[in-house]
N, C-alpha and C positions, 0 to 999 in steps of 0.2 A: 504494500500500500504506500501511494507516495505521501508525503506532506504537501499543504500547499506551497512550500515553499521550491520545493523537487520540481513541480511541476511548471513552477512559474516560472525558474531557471530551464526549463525540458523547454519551455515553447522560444523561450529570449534567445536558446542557441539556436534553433531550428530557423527562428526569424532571423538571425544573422545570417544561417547558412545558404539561405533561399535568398537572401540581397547580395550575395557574394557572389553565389553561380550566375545571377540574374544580370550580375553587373558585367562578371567576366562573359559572358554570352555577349551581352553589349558592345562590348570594348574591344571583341574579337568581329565583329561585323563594322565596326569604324576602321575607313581607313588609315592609312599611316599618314605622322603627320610629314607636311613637306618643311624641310629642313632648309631649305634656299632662303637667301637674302637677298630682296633689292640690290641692284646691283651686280650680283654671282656674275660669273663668265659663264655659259651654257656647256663649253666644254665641259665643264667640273662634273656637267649630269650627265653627259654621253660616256655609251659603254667602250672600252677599249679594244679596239678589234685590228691590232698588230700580230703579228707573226710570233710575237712574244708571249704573249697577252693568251692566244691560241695553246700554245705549247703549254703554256701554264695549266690550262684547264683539263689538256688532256694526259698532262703529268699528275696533278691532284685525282683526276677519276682514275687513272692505273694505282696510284696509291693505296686510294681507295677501298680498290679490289683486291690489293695486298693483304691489306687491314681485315676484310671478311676473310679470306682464305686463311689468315694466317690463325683467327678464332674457332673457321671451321676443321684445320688441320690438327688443332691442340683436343680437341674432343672426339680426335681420332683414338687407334690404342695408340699403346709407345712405340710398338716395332713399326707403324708408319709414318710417324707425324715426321721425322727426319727427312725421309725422302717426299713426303707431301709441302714441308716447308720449304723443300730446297727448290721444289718445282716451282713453286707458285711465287721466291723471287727470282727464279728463273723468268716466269711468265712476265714478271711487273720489268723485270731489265727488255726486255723483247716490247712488249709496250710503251717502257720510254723511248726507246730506240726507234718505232715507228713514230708515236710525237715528233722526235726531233726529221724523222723525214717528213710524215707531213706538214708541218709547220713551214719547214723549208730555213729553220734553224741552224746556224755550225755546230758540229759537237767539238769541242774543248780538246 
């Protein structure tokens, strides 16, 4: 059996928790705000789309894929996970190597 006092704390949480969700629902359907200033240079808002810029994106998603591989290889047993990690940065060196040819990048 509650007291009145149990329950009068039972509904004050419940009414916070239902202006929280209601607010974060909210807050999540407003857009972002824009961050520009009178005045900005417009470049400052254009995406960069250099050869550079390129190679970058396709070196972070082979990373990427390292990153899974390397957490799906550890939940292997032990007699595989060595030759399953060595594959897969074998795979991510082979995929940067294609970035730096598609990009049209020097390699170093």
């Amino acid at each position: 059996m509650k007291t009145p006092r149990q329950g009068f704390v039972a509904g004050m949480l419940f009414a916070l928790m239902s202006g929280a969700v209601l607010g974060s629902a909210q807050a999540a359907d407003a857009e972002p705000p824009i961050i520009s200033q009178r005045g900005d240079p417009e470049r400052w808002f254009q995406e960069e789309m250099t050869p550079m810029a390129y190679f970058k994106t396709l070196k972070k998603e082979a990373e990427a894929v390292y990153q899974l591989s390397v957490i799906d290889c550890r939940r292997m047993e032990r007699s595989q996970q060595s030759s399953c990690l060595r594959d897969a940065k074998a795979t991510m060196q082979q995929d940067i190597a294609e970035a730096y040819r598609k990009s049209g990048i020097r390699t170093r």
